[in-house]
C-alpha positions in Angstrom: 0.0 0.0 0.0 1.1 3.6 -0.9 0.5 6.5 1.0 -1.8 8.3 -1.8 -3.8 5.1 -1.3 -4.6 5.6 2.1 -5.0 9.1 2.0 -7.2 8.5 -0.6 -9.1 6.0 1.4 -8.9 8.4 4.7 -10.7 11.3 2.2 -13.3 9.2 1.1 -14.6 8.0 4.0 -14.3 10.9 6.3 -16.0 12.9 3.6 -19.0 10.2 2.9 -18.4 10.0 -0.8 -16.2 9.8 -4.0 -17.2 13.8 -5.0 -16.6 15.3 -1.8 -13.4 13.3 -1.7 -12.6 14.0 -5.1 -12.8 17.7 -4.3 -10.8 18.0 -1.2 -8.1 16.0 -2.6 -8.1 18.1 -5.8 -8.5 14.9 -7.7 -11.2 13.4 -10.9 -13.7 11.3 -8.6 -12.7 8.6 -11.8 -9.3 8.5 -11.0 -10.1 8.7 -6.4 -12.6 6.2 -7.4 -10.0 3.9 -9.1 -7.5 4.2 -6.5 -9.9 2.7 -3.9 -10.8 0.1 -6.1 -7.0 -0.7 -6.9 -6.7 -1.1 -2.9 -9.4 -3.4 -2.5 -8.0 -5.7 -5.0 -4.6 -5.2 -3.3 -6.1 -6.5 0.1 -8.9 -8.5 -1.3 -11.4 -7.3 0.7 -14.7 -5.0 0.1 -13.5 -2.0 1.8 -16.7 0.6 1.1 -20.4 -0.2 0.5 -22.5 2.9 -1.3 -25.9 3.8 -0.4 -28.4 6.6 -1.0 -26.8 8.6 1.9 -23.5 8.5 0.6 -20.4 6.0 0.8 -19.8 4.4 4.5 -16.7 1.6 5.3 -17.2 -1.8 6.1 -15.9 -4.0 9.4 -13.0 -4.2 7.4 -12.5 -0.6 6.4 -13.3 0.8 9.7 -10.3 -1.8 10.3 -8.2 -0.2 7.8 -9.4 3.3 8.3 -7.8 3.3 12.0 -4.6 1.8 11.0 -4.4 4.3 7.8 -5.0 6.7 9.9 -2.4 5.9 12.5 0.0 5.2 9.6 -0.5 8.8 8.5 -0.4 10.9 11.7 3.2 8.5 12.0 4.1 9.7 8.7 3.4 13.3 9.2 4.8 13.4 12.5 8.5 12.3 10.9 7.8 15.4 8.4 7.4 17.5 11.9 10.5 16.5 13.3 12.6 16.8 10.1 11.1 20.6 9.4 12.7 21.7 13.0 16.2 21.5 11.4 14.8 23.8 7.7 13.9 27.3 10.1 11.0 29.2 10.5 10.2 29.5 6.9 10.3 26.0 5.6 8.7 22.5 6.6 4.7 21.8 6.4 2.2 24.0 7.4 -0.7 22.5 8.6 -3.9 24.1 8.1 -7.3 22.6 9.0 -10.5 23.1 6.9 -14.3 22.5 7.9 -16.8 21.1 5.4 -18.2 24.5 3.4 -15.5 26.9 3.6 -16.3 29.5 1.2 -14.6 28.8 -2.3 -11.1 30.9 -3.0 -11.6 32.4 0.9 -7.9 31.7 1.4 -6.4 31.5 -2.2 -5.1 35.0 -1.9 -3.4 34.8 1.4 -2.0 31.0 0.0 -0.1 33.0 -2.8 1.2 35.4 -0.8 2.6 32.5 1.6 3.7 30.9 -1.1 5.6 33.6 -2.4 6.8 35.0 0.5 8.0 31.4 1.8 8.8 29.1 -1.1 9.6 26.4 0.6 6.6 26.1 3.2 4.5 23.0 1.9 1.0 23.7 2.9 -0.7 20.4 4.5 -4.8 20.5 4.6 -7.1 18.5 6.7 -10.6 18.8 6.8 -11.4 18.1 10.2 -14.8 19.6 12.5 -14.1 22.7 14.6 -13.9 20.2 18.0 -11.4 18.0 15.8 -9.1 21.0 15.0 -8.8 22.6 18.6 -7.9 19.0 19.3 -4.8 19.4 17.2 -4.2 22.6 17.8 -3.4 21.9 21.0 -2.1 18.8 20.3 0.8 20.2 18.5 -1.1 18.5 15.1 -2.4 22.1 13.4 -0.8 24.9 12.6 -4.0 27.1 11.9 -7.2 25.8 12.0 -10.4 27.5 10.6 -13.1 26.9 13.3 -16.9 27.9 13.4 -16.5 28.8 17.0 -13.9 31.3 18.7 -11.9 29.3 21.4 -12.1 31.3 24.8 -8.0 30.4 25.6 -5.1 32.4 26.2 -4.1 30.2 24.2 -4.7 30.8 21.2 -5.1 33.7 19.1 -7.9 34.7 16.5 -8.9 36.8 13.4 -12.6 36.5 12.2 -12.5 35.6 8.5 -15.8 35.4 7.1 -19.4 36.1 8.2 -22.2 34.5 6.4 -25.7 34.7 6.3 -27.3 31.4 6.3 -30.9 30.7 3.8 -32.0 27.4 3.5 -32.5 24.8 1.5 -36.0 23.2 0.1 -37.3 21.5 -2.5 -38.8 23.9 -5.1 -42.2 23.2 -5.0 -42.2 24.2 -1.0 -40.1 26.8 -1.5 -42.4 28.4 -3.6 -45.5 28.2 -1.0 -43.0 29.5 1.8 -41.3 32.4 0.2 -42.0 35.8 0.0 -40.2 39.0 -1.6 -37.2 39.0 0.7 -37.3 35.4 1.1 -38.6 32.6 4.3 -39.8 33.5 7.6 -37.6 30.7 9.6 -41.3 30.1 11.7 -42.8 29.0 8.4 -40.4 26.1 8.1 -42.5 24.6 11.5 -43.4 21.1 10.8 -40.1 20.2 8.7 -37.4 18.1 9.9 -33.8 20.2 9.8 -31.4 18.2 8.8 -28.2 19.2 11.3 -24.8 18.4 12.0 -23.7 16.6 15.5 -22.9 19.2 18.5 -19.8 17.5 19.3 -18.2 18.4 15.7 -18.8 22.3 17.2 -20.4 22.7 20.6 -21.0 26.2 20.7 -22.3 27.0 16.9 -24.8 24.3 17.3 -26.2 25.7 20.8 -26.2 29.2 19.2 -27.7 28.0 16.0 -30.4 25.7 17.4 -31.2 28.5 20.3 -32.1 30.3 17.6 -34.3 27.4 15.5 -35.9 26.8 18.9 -36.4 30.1 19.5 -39.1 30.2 16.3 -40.6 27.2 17.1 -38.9 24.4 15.5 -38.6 21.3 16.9 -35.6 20.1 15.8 -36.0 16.1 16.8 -33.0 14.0 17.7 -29.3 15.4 17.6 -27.7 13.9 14.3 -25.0 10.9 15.2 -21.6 11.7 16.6 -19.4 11.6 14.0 -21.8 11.8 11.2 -20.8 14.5 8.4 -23.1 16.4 7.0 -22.0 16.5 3.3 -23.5 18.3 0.6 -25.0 14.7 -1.1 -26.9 13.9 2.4 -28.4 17.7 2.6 -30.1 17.5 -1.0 -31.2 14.0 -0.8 -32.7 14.6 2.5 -34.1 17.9 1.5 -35.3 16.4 -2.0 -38.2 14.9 -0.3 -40.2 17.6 0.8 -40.0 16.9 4.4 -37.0 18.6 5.7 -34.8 21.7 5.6 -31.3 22.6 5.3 -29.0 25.6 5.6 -26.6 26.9 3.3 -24.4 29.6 2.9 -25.5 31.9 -0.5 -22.5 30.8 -2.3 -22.8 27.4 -1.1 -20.0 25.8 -3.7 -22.4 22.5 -4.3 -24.5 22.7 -7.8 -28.5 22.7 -6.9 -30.7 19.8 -8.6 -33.2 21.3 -10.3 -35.8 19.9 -7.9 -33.6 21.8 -5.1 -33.6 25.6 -4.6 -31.8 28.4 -2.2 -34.2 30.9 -0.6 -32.9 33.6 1.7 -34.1 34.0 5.6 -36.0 36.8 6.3 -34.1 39.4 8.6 -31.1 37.1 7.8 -31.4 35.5 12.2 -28.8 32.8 11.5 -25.0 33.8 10.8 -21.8 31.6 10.3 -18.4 32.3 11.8 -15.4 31.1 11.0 -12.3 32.3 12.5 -8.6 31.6 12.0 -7.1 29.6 14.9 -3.4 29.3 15.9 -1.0 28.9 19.2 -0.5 32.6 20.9 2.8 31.4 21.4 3.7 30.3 17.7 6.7 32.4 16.4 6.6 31.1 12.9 7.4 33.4 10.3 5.4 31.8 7.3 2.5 31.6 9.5 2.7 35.2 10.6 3.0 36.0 6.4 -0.3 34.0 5.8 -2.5 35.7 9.0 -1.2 38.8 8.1 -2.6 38.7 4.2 -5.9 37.2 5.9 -6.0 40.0 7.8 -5.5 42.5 4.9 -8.1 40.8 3.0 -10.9 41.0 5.6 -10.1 44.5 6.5 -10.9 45.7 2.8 
């Protein structure tokens, strides 16, 4: 087994699915989706059953996926060690990413880093908010981009983007609910929302579902731990007229036809996601790339 086969195989089933995957990996999902056969055949083994909700691992995958994993976090740890002897503008740069960052948000400040420090190889993860201070303070992130602003000394912060949340329905409900400026969030009573888990972000999700309660929503049982809530379970589960989901207005994910994007009335619900790193970190490429984020935000 390679490494690009495992990461591969990582991607795929942290993200649910070949696309997501495919994305995140900057891959064709023909080629991700070749790989992960290739390894099967290597072990012999079905490694990943696909449903309607998306792809999940079998015993034997969840097998693998701890030992890839373990393999991995070994392998980048040796990269750690071996970047201490190139200074404090070469090595990896680990960055972690949450599911729906905005597309290009930090392509700006990237080129700057990567002009600035040539020789800084930029690492991504996507990881939840909970999973990234985890590494951050577990000497496993560099930066993290969290949906929730961690209240230790610590660790320093710069609020990157704010969005205003509409949601998701299919398009013949959509067009009974909305109005000129879009949906009142109380007309959405009676619909099931279709949520992420609280432990992926603790505080967004009591802030967001205050605010869902708050117009009379009953929101039904917390999704799974460790469930994520990628774009392919949001439009399936929307897709049949009994639920709701919420989306940023540039949400990156092409719409179905039978799927549309209304803005919330008085725009109540509104994502933040802030740059995380170690208030002690004296890293000069990392100080380069918060400093062009901070530029760009300030414009």
């Amino acid at each position: 087994m390679e490494l690009r086969e495992l990461r591969a195989f990582v991607a795929v089933v942290e993200e649910g699915g070949l696309s997501a995957a495919a994305r995140r990996l900057h891959v064709s999902q023909p080629a991700l989706s070749q790989t992960v056969s290739g390894l099967e055949r290597q072990l012999g083994v079905k490694l990943l059953v696909r449903g309607s909700t998306g792809v999940q691992a079998t015993e034997a995958g969840i097998t693998l996926l701890g030992e890839a994993r373990a393999v991995l976090a070994r392998h980048d740890q040796a990269l750690r060690a071996m970047a201490r002897y190139t200074g404090p503008g070469g090595g990896a740069l680990r960055i972690g990413i949450p599911l729906e960052l905005p597309l290009g948000l930090l392509d700006p400040a990237l080129a700057e880093l990567a002009d600035a420090f040539p020789d800084t190889r930029v690492e991504a993860r996507h990881l939840s908010s909970a999973e990234q201070l985890a590494a951050l303070r577990a000497d496993e992130l560099d930066v993290g981009f969290l949906r929730e602003r961690p209240s230790s000394p610590a660790f320093d912060a710069l609020l990157v983007v704010r969005e205003k949340l509409g949601v998701l329905l299919a398009a013949e409900q959509a067009a009974e609910l909305a109005g000129p400026d879009g949906v009142q969030l109380d007309a959405l009573v009676g619909l099931r929302w279709v949520g992420f888990p609280r432990a992926g972000s603790p505080a967004w999700y009591d802030e967001l579902t205050a605010v869902l309660r708050g117009h009379g929503l009953d929101l039904g049982p917390e999704a799974p731990k460790g469930q994520a809530l990628i774009a392919d379970v949001k439009l399936a589960a929307v897709a049949t007229g009994r639920a709701f989901a919420l989306a940023p207005p540039n949400w990156q994910q092409p719409l179905p036809d039978h799927v549309t994007w209304s803005p919330l009335v008085g725009h109540p619900l509104v994502r933040r996601t802030w740059a995380v790193w170690p208030a002690d970190s004296r890293r000069r490429d990392l100080g380069r790339f918060i400093a062009a984020l901070d530029r760009l935000v300030s414009r």
